[in-house]
N, C-alpha and C positions, 0 to 999 in steps of 0.2 A: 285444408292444407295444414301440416304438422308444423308447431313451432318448435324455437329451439334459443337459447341464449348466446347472442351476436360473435362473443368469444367462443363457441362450440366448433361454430362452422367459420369459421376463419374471418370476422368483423369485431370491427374494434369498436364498445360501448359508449366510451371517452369518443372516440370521432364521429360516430355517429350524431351525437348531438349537433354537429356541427351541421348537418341535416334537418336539424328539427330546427334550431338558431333559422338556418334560411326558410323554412318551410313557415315559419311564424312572419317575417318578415314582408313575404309575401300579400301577407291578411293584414299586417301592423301597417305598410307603405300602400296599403288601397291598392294593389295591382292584382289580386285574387279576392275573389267573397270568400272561398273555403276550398280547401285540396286535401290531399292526400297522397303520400308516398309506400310504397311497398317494396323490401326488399328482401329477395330468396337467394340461399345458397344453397348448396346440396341436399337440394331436395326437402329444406324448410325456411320456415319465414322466420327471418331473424330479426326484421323494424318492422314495426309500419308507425305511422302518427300520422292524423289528421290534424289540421288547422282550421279555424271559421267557422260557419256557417253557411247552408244551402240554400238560401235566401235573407237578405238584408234584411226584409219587411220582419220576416215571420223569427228569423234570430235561430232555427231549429238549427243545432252544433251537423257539421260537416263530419261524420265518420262513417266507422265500417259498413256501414250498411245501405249509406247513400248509394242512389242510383243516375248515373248520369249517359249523358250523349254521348257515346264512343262514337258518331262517325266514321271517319275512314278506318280506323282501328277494328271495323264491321269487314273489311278487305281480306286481309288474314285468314278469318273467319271461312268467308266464300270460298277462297281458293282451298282452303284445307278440303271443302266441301266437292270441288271439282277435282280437286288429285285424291280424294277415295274413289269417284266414279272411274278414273281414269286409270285406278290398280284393278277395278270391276272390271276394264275392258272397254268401254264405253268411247274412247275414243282416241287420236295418236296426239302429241302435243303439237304437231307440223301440221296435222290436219287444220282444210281452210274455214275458218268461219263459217262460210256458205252453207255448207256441207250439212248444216244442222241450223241454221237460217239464213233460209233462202234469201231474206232482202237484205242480203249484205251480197248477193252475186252481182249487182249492176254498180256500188257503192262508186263512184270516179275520187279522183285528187284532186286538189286545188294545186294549180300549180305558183303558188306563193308570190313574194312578192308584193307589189301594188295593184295587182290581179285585185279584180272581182270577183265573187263570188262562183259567179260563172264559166270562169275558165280552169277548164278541167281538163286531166289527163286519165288515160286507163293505170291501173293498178301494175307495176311491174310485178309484184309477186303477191300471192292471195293474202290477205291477211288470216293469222293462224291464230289457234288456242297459244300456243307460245304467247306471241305479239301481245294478246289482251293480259296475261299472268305480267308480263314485264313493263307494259306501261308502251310500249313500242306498236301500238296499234296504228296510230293515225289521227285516233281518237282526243277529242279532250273535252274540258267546260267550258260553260258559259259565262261563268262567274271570271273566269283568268282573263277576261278583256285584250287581248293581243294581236287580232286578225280578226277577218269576213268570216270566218269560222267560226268562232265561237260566239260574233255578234250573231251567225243565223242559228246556231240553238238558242239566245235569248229571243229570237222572234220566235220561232219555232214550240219556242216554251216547251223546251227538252231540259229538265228536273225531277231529277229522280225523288229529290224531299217533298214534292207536291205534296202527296198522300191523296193522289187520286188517278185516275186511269189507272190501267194494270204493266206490270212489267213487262210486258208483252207488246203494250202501245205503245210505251212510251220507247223501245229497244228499235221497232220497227221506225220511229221520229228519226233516232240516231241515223240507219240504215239511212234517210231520203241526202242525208246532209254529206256533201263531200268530205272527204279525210282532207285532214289540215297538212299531211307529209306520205309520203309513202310507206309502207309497214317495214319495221325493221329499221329505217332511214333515221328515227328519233327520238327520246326518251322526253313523253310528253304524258304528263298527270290526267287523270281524263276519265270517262266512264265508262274506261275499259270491264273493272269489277263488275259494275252494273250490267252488261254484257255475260261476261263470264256467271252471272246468277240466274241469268235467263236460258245460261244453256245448261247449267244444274237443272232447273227444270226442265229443260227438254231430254237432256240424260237419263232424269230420273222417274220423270211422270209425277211428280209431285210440284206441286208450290216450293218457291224456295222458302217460304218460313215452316213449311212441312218437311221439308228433307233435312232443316239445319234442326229442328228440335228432336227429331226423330236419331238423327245419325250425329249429332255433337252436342246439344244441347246438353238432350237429357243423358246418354251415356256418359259427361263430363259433369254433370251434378250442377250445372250452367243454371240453376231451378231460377234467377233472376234474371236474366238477357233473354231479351226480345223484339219484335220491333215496333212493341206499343208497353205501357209498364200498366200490368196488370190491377184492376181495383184496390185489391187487399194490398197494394205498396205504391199508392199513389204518396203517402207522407213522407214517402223515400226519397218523392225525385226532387233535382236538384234546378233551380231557375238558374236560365243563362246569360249571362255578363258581357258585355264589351268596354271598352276604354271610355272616356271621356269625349277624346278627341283620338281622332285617326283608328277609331274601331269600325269602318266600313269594308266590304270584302273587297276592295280596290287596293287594300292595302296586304291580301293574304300573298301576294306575290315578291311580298318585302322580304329583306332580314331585319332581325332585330339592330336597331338602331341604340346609340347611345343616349339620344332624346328620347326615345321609345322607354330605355327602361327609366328616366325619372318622369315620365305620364303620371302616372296614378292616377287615380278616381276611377267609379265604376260607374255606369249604367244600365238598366233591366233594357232585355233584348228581349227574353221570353218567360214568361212567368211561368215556375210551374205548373199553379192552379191551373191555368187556361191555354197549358200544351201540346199542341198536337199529340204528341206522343201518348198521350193520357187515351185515344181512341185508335181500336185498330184498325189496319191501313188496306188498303187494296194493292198500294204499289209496295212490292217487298224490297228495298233497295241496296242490293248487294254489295255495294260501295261506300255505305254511310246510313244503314237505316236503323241499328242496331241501337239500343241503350242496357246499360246494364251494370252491374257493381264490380269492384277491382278484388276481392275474393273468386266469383267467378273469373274474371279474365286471369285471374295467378294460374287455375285451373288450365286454361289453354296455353298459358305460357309454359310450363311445367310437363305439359303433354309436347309440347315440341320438343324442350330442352330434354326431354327423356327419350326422342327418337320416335314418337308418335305412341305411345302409351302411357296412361297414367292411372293410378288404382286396380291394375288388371284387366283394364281397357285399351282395348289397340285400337287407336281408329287410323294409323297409317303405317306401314313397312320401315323400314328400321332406314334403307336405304333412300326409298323415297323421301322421308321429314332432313334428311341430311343434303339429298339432290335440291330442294326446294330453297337452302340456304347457302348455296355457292351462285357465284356470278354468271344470270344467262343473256349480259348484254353481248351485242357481237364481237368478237378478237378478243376479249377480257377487257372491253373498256369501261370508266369509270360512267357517271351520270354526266357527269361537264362535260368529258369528250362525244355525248350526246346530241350536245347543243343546243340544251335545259337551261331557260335561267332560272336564276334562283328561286326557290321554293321554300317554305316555310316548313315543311313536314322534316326535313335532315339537309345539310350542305351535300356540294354536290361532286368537291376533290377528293377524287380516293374513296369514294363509297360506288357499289356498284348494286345492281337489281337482282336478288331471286325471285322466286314465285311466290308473290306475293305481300314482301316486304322487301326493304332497301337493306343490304349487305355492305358491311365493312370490307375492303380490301388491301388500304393503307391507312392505320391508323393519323401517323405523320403527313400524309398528303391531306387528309381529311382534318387536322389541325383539331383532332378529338380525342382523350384520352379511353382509349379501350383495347378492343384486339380484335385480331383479324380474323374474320368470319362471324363477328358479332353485328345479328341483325335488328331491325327497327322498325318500328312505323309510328304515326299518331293520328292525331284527329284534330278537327277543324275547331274545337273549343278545348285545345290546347290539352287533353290528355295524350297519352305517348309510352311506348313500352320498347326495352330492349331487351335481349336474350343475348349472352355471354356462354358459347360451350365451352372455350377456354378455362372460365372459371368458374364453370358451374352456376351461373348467376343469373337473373333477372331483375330487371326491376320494371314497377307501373306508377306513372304519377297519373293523379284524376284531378280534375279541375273542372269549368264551367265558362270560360272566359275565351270570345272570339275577335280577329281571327288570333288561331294559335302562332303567328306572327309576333305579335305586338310585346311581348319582352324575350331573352336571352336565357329563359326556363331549363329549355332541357340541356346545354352545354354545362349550365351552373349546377344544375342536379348529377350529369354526370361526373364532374369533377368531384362533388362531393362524395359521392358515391366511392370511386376508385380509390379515393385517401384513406377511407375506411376498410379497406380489406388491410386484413396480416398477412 
């Protein structure tokens, strides 16, 4: 990525620090081991600053070149992966699930409630490739604790982060378990992605860790995102954090609390020496299995915000990367009028769903400083990225600390952020 001096492209040097003040603060107050902020405007990188280190033991400084757990931030990824197959021809976005696997033909409902498991309904309408791109499948995890639903994927032992059986198993697991709502009926978080990467591979005839390095990876110059961190960069990767207290995934379904942000203190979750991710996997998982550095990911940002080209590379239609960031919930409604509680990945007034990431709609309803058509996503140890076509902007923060609930990060980043434009 080209840089450029903060005053060139319209960022004020003097405000900025006021970014780097918070970004220290975060490592000074124990509520991060080490982050990183990046921030692009037209078409160059005008900040970036690291804070910390990537692990407390070993002391190694947290910068450019760290590699960490992107998580659902892996989503984006996928979908960009099924809307190139889908300008191939490959498939209609209303087309049903079924239609490209079969064990989603008999899938029934739960008809909710204080129902049991067992009381099901048939499907009033198929579930479609739409439905899994917007989160409106039916679908969700097992980690969200909220119904007989997602208690039967933790029997079921439906987890895509296992790193064992294949995508294929584990997609067919999903397939036995009833849908938690009717398709279309609800905007519910879920492994729909993971879904959607199983039928990149049936689309494409490849693996999806073979179709993303082949067809994004490497034409994006992505040469560190994977879904294992290669030998020669294992000193890169970065060990994973949780809170003190109230760092269990019981709580990713919070908002940041005002008790939440004076927690501090950290705890080791996952070392990097002895991380899975260090070995490669059999389950490629489309929804969260990716790790990878915030140079590459500016890469895919910068491909969106250019309309799906970057460097001379097209990997999507001019129209398509624009169709993919307006609103495809139903009537134009937000995520709230879905009937979503809260979620830790964005609030959920005045934001609405594209393919693949969550869309601004009302800034003002959303109680978030930006603009409207500016999209988002993040990840489950609290990294997160937005794209701004109004102003030509992106930003990426990278971090290490789960769940990405547990402080008021990206509201506080954004705010920063926007004070520094001119």
């Amino acid at each position: 990525m080209k840089t450029a001096k903060p005053e060139t492209i319209g960022l004020s040097s003097a405000r900025l620090e006021r970014v780097t003040t918070w970004l220290q603060h975060q490592i000074d107050a124990e509520q991060l081991a080490g982050a990183s902020v990046l921030v692009s405007r037209q078409g160059k990188v005008g900040y970036f600053e690291a804070a910390g280190v990537t692990d407390l033991g070993a002391g190694t400084p947290f910068d450019r070149e760290t590699l960490v757990r992107i998580y659902s931030m892996t989503k984006p990824i996928t979908t960009v992966a099924a809307m190139m197959l889908y300008e191939a021809g490959k498939f209609q976005l209303d087309d049903p699930v079924a239609r490209y696997l079969p064990e989603f033909s008999d899938t029934p409902v739960w008809v909710g409630g204080a129902s049991d498991i067992g009381a099901t309904e048939s499907c009033k309408q198929p579930m479609s490739i739409r439905h899994l791109m917007t989160h409106t499948s039916g679908l969700t995890y097992g980690f969200i604790r909220s119904n007989v639903v997602d208690a039967q994927y933790r029997r079921d032992k439906i987890d895509f982060s296992a790193r064992t059986s294949t995508l294929a198993e584990m997609v067919k697991r999903v397939a036995a378990v009833p849908l938690m709502c009717q398709p279309g009926s609800q905007w519910n978080y879920s492994v729909s992605t993971d879904v959607l990467g199983r039928l990149v591979e049936v689309w494409s005839g490849k693996t999806l860790e073979a179709y993303l390095l082949e067809h994004i990876l490497q034409p994006l110059g992505m040469a560190s995102t994977g879904f294992h961190v290669a030998p020669e960069n294992h000193g890169r990767f970065a060990s994973l954090y949780m809170p003190l207290s109230g760092g269990d995934l019981s709580n990713v379904s919070k908002a940041p609390s005002v008790e939440a942000e004076e927690r501090g203190g950290l705890d080791l979750m996952e070392a990097a020496a002895t991380s899975g991710f260090l070995e490669p996997t059999p389950l490629f998982s489309g929804g969260g299995g990716l790790t990878g550095s915030i140079d590459d990911y500016a890469r895919l940002c910068q491909m969106l915000l250019n309309d799906g080209e970057l460097d001379g590379v097209r990997l999507l239609g001019r129209k398509t990367a624009q169709y993919m960031r307006m609103n495809h919930l139903p009537d134009g409604k937000d995520m709230a009028g879905m009937g979503q509680p809260v979620w830790s990945e964005t609030s959920y007034d005045g934001i609405g769903f594209g393919l693949g990431f969550a869309v601004v709609i009302d800034p003002v309803k959303a109680h978030i400083i930006t603009s409207p058509g500016e999209h988002h996503w993040g990840g489950a140890a609290s990294t997160f990225f937005w794209i701004d076509p109004e102003e030509e902007l992106f930003v990426i923060f990278f971090a290490q600390l789960m769940p990405s609930s547990t402080y008021p990060i990206r509201r506080e980043l954004r705010t920063r952020v926007y004070q520094s434009l001119i």
